[in-house]
DOFINU-357954 format. One record per residue (C-alpha): x, y, z. Coordinates in steps of 0.25 Angstrom, whole numbers, padded with zeros to 4 digits, always signed. Layout:
% residues N
XYZ ...
% end
This chain:
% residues 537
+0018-0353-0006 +0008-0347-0017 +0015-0332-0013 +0028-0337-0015 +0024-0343-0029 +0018-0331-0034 +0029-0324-0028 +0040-0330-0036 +0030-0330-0049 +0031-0317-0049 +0045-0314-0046 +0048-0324-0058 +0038-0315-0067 +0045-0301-0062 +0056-0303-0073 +0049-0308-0083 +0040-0296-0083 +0053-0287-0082 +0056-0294-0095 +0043-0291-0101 +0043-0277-0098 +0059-0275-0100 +0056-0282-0117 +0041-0272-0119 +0051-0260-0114 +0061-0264-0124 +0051-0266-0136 +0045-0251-0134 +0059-0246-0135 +0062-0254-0147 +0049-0248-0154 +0054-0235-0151 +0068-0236-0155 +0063-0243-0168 +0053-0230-0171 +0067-0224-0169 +0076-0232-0178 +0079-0221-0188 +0085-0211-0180 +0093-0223-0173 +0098-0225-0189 +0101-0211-0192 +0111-0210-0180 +0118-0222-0185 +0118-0216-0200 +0123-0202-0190 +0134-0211-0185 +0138-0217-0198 +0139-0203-0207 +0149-0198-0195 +0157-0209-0197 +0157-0207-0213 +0158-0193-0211 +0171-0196-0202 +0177-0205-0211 +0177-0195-0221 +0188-0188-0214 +0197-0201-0214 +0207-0203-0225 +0215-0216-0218 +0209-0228-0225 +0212-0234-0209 +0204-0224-0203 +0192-0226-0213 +0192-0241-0212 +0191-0239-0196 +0181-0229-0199 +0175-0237-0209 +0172-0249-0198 +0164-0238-0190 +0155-0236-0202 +0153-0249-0206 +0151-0253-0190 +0139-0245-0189 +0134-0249-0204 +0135-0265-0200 +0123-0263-0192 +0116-0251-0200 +0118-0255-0216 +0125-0266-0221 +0128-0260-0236 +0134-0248-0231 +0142-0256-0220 +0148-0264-0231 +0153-0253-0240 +0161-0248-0228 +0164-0262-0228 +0170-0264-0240 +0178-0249-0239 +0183-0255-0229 +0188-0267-0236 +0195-0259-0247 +0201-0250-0237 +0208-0262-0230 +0213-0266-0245 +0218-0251-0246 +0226-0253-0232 +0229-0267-0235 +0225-0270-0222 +0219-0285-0221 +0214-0286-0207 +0203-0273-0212 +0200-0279-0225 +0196-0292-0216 +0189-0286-0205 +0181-0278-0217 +0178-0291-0227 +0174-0299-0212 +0166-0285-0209 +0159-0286-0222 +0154-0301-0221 +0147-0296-0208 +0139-0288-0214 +0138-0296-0227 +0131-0305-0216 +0124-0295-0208 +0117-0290-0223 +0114-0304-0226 +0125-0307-0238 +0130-0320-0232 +0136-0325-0245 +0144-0313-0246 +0148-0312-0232 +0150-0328-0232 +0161-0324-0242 +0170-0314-0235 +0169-0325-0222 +0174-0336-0232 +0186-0327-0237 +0191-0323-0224 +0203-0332-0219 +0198-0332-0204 +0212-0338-0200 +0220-0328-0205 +0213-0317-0196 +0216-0309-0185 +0209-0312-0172 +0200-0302-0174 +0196-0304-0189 +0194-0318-0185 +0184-0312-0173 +0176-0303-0184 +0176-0317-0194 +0170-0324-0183 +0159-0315-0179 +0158-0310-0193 +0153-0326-0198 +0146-0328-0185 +0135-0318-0190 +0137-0321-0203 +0132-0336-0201 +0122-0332-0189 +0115-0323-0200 +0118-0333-0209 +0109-0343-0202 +0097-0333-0200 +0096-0329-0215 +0096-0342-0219 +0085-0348-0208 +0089-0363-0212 +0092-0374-0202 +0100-0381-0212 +0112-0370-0211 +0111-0366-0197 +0119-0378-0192 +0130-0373-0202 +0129-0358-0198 +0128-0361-0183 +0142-0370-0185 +0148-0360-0191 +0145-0349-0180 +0149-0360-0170 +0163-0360-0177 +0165-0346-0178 +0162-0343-0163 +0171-0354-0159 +0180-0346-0167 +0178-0333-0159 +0178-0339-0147 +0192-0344-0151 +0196-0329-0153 +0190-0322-0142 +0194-0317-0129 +0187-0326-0120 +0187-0315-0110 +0179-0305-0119 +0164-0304-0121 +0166-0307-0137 +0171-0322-0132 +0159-0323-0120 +0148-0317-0132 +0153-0329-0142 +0152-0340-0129 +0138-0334-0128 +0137-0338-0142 +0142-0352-0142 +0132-0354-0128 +0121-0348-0137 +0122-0357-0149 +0125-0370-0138 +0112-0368-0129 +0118-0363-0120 +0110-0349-0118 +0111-0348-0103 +0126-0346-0104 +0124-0337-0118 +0116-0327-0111 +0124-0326-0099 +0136-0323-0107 +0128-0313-0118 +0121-0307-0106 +0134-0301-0099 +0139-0297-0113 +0127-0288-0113 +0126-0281-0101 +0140-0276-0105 +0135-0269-0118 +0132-0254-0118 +0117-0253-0123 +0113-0246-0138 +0128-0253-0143 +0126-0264-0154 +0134-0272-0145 +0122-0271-0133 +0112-0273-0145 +0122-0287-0150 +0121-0292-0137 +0107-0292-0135 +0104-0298-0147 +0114-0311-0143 +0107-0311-0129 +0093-0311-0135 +0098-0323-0146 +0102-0333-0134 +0088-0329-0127 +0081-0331-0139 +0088-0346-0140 +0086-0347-0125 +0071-0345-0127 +0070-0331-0118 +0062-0323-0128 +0059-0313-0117 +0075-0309-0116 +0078-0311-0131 +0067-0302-0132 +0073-0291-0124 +0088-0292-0128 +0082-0290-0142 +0075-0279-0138 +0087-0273-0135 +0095-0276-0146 +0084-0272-0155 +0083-0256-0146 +0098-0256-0149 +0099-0260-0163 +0090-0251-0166 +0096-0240-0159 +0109-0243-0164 +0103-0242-0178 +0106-0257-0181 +0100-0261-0194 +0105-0276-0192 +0095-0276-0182 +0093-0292-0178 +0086-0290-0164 +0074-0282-0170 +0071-0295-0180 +0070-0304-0169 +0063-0296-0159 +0052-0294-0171 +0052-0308-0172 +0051-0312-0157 +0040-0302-0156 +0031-0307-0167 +0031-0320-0160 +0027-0313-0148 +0016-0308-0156 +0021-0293-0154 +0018-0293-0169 +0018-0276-0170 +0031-0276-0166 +0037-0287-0173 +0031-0279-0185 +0040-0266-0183 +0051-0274-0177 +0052-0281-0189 +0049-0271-0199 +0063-0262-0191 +0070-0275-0194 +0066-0276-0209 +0069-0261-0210 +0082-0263-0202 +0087-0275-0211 +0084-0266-0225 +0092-0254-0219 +0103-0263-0215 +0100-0271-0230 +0100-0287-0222 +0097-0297-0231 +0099-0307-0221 +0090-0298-0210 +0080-0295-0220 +0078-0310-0225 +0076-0314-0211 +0065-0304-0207 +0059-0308-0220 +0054-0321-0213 +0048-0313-0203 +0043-0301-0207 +0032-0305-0216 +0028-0313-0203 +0027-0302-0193 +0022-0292-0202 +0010-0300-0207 +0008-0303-0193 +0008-0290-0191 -0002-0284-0201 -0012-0294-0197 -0010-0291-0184 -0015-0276-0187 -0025-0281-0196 -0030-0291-0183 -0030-0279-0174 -0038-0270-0183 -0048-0283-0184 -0048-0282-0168 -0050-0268-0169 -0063-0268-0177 -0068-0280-0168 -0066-0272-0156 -0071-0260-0160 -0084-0266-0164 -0084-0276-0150 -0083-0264-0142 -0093-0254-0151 -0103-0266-0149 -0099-0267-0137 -0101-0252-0133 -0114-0253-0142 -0119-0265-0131 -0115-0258-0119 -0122-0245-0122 -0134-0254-0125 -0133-0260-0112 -0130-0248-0105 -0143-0241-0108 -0150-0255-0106 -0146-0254-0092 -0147-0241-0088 -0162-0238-0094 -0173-0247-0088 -0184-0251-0096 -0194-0243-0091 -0186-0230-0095 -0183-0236-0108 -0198-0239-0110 -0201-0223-0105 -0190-0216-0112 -0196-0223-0124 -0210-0217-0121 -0205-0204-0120 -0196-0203-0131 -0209-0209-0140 -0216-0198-0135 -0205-0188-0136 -0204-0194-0150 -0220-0192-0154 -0218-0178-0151 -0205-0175-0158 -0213-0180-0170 -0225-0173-0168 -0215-0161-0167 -0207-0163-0180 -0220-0164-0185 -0226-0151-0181 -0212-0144-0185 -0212-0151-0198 -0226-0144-0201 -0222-0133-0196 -0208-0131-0205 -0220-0136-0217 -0228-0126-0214 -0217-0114-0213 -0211-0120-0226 -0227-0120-0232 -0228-0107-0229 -0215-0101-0233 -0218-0107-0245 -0230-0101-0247 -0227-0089-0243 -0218-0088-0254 -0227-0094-0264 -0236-0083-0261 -0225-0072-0263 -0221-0076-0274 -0234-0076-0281 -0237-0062-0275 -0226-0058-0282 -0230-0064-0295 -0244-0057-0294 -0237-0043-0291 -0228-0047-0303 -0241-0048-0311 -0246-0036-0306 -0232-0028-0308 -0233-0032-0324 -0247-0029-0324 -0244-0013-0319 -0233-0013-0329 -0242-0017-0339 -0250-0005-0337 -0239+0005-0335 -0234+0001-0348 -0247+0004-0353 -0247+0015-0350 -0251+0016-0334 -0247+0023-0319 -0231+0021-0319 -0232+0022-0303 -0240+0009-0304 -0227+0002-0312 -0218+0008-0301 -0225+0003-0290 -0229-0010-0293 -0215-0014-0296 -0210-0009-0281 -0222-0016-0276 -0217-0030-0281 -0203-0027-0279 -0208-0026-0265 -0216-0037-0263 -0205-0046-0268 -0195-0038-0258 -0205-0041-0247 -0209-0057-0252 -0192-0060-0250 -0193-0053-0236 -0203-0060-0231 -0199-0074-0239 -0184-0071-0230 -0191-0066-0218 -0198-0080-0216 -0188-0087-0220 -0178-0083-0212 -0187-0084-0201 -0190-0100-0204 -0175-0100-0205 -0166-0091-0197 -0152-0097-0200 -0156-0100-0216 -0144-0091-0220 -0136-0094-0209 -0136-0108-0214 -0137-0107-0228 -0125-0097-0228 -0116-0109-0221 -0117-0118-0233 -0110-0107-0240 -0094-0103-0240 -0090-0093-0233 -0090-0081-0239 -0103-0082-0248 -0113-0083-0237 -0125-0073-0237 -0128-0063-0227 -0143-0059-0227 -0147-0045-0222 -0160-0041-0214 -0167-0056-0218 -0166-0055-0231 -0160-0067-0239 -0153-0063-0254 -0157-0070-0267 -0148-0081-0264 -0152-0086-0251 -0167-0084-0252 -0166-0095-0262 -0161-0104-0253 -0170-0099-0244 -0181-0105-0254 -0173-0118-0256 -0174-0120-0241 -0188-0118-0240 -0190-0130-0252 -0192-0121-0264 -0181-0127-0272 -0187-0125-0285 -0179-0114-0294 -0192-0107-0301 -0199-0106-0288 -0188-0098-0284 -0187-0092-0294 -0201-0087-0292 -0199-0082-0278 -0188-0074-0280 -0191-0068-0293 -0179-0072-0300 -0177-0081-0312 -0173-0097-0311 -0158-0093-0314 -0157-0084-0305 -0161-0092-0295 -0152-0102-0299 -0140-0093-0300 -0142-0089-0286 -0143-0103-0281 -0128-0105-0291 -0124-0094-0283 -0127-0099-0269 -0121-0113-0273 -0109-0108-0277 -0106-0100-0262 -0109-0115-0255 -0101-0124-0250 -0097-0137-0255 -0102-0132-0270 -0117-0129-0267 -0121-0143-0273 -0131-0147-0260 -0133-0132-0256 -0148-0131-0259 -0151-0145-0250 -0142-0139-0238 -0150-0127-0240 -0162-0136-0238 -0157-0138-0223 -0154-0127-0218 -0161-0120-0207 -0172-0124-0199 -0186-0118-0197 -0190-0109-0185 -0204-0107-0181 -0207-0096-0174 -0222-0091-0172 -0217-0078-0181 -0213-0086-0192 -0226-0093-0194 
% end
């Protein structure tokens, strides 16, 4: 017994799942077809020019009227303003023929779309002069018709109780009329019947009768998009929103193919979906919609997505801005929740005891990585110290052989050996020679890639090349700089120059850097790092 329960539960659930997935498949090809809507509207604007193109040619004003109803069929749907001055052309070329039967159908014609674009009051005036008794069958068909949507738009611009009852009388009245003039056989008299069981209560009957008028309709015809829509009106008043849902779908795809700017299918379908809470589609639904109705210039569609809109787009946004707030507070949840499981993670996997033993040993590993920064750190004092010294001791060598230099000019100029003037200048020129070679020897020792580095803060191009270990002028006053003597005058003093020579030379470096030199003199600082070798001590 519990078997054949679950059975027939799940034979009962099989079509409404085929419903489900039949309406999701229809509402991805609708969202591609509307990213397509503008190559849908040149081909209809392609269509249109060829028939202005062929009217061209024309010169019977018979000819151009019919040719005339061809344009302005495929502007009723696409542009009302444009379908009404084909309209009135029309009109004044039945007063040229004198034909009365075309200025008719043009004036019935032109309330149509008076009604379509939202002008009731004008449209309301051409029904009201027209003496329906006095037409042909057929006018009186198109009159019918014609007021039916007239008043069936009337009634939703107007969104009042109050006139509804008026409205839906007068549509009662006018299809009674239609049935009166139809061909009961034809699927005109059994669409109207459908109609009439519609607006009774009867939707059984209704959507049997639409049903078979739709399977005979050629799909992507405005006729197959005409039909879905009544279909999906009789199960909206019936209360199927799953099958209103998919004939709208369907009406929408072929709108919108068909380049149909009086697009009333994609309105409610927006509607529908944002009670359904598929708000992001609702959005661009709607937004196709409003776009349509400003191509097509609808006041009355316009109006009614007016009360809407505002609704679903304000929805919308706080929709994003609610998923953004989402998106934070998950980010944050699961980086606190990563954080907790790597915590975790290593709490499990390492045991106390090795915890308590790696924590020895890293102490001790600590302890001596201090006692070794500490040994380095006398040793790079020492080096610097020395090299320091070492200089300090040069340069005053110098001085004193300076002394000594002016002392034996002195006496040549008194008069004295002249080879002792000669030789006591080459002497010092010498020791200087030989200070700057040892001064770049033991430098370059401490600091092997010093030029290497020093030439990569400089642009390409104005870099130094040094040759047999010997630094220019130029970069053996960096060379000092990076040892800590910043002080110009005792720089100066070491290289024997004067303070503005040495600032010209440091002008002149600063100007080949990059970025402008500004921080040169602190990236110098930086640069290299000491090597300790048993030779350099």
């Amino acid at each position: 017994m519990k078997k054949t329960l679950l059975t027939l539960l799940l034979l009962s659930a099989i079509p409404c799942l085929h419903a489900i997935h039949r309406v999701d498949s229809l509402l991805k090809v609708l969202d591609a077809t509307i990213a397509e809507r503008q190559v849908y509207a040149d081909r209809k604007e392609a269509r249109i020019n060829d028939l202005i193109l062929e009217k061209a040619k024309l010169r019977s004003l018979e000819e151009m009227y019919r040719i005339n109803q061809q344009i302005i069929g495929e502007f009723e749907s696409f542009t009302c303003d444009l379908a009404e001055e084909y309209i009135r052309e029309n009109i004044e070329i039945a007063r040229e023929l004198g034909n009365r039967e075309y200025l008719t159908e043009s004036s019935l014609r032109l309330g149509f779309v008076y009604s379509l674009s939202g002008l009731f009051v004008q449209a309301n005036g051409i029904f009201e002069a027209v003496d329906y008794d006095s037409l042909p069958t057929h006018l009186k068909l198109a009159y019918c018709w014609n007021n039916i949507r007239y008043y069936e738009n009337l009634q939703r611009y107007t969104d009042d109780p109050k006139f509804s009852d008026g409205y839906t009388a007068q549509v009662c009245w006018l299809r009674e009329a239609l049935l009166g003039l139809l061909n009961p056989a034809s699927d005109e008299y059994r669409k109207e019947m459908a109609f009439k069981y519609q607006s009774e209560g009867e939707y059984g009957q209704a959507i049997g009768i639409l049903s078979e008028i739709f399977d005979k309709q050629q799909s992507e015809t405005h006729s197959f998009a005409m039909s879905a829509m009544s279909l999906a009106k009789v199960y909206r008043l019936a209360g199927d929103r799953r099958q209103e849902n998919y004939y709208l779908l369907l009406a929408a795809i072929t709108d919108t193919k068909l380049a149909v700017k009086e697009n009333e299918a994609l309105l409610v379908l927006a509607m529908n979906l944002f009670e359904e809470g598929d708000i992001k589609r609702s959005y661009n639904y709607i937004s196709a919609a409003l776009s349509d109705a400003n191509f097509y210039n609808s006041r009355f569609r316009n109006t009614v997505i007016a009360r809407v809109q505002p609704v679903i787009e304000s929805n919308y946004l706080y929709r994003i801005e609610n998923q953004r707030r989402n998106l934070r507070l998950y980010a944050t949840l699961i980086s606190i929740f990563l954080v907790g499981l790597i915590i975790m993670s290593y709490i499990n996997f390492r045991q106390i005891k090795i915890v308590t033993k790696a924590r020895r040993h890293l102490r001790a590993m600590n302890d001596k990585l201090v006692a070794m920064n500490r040994k380095l750190d006398e040793s790079n004092l020492i080096k610097e110290k020395y090299i320091g010294y070492f200089m300090n001791q040069c340069a005053v060598y110098i001085n004193k052989l300076d002394t000594y230099r002016k002392e034996v000019n002195h006496k040549i100029k008194n008069g004295q050996v002249d080879r002792i003037y000669k030789s006591s200048a080459i002497e010092l020129e010498k020791e200087v020679e030989e200070l700057y070679a040892n001064f770049d020897e033991a430098f370059l020792k401490l600091y092997p890639d010093f030029v290497d580095q020093f030439n990569s803060l400089l642009k390409p191009g104005e870099r130094y090349t040094i040759d047999k270990q010997r630094l220019n002028p130029e970069v053996r006053i960096y060379a000092l700089i990076r040892l800590g003597i910043t002080d110009v005058s005792q720089i100066a003093v070491f290289l024997r120059y004067s303070v503005q020579t040495i600032y010209n030379y440091k002008s002149k470096v600063k100007a080949k850097a990059l970025g402008g030199g500004g921080s040169l003199e602190d990236e110098v600082k930086k640069l290299g790092s000491l090597t300790f070798t048993p030779e350099s001590e």
